[in-house]
N, C-alpha and C positions, 0 to 999 in steps of 0.2 A: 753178461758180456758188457763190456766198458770201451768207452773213448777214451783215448788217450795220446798226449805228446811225448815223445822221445827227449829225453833234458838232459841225460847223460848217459857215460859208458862205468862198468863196476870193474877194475881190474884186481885181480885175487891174484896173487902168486901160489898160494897152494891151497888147493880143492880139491874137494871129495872124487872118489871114482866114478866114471861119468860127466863129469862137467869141466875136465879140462878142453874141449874141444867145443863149450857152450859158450854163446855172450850171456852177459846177464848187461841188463840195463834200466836206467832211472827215469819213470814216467812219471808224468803231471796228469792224471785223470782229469778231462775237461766234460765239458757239455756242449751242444750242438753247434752253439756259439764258441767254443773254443775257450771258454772262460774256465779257469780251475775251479774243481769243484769240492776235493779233499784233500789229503796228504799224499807226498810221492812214495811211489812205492818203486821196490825193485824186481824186476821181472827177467824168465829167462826168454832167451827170444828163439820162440820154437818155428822162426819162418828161417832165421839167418840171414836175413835180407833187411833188418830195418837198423836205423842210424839219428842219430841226433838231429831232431827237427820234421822225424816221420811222424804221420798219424797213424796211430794203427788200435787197433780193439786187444782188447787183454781177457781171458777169464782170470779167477782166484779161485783158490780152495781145491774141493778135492777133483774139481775138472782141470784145475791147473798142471794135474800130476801124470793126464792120463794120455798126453801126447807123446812124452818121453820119457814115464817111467821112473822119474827122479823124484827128488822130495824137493819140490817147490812148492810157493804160494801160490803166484804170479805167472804165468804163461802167455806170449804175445804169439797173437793168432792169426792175424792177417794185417797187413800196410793197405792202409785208404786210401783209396784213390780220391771218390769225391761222397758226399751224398743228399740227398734231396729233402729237407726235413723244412714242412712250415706247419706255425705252430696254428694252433685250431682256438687257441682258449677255452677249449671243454667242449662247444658247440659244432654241430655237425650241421647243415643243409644239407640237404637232398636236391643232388643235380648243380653241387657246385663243386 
């Protein structure tokens, strides 16, 4: 599962059966920082709720297929709200 930003909307005038009633949309896969971290990809958005400028987590491959059934790569899984991430540099304490 992946980070990523919402960058744009994919509009298809004519689609396969099943995906006339799908968004599909163009993420920026980032990292905790929000900084891009590979190429955009196009995803379908299996919440229906997210929009240009959403954070939201994506899978690919063959979990991307198993929410709806379609033949996608790309499937957006839930809109972030926030999350809690500091980084360690490898090193752990105990008791901190």
């Amino acid at each position: 599962m992946y980070l990523a930003k919402v960058i744009g909307n994919i509009e298809a005038r004519i689609r396969l059966p099943g995906f006339d009633a799908q968004k599909l949309l163009l993420l920026q896969p980032i990292d905790f920082n929000q900084q891009p971290i590979r190429w955009v990809v196009i995803a379908l958005d299996c919440t229906n709720s997210a929009g240009i400028g959403s954070i939201v987590t994506f899978v690919e491959g063959r979990e991307a297929a198993n929410p709806s059934d379609l033949p996608v790569d790309a499937c957006i899984t839930a809109i972030v709200d926030s999350w809690d991430y500091k980084p360690t540099n490898g090193i752990e304490s105990p008791g901190r």
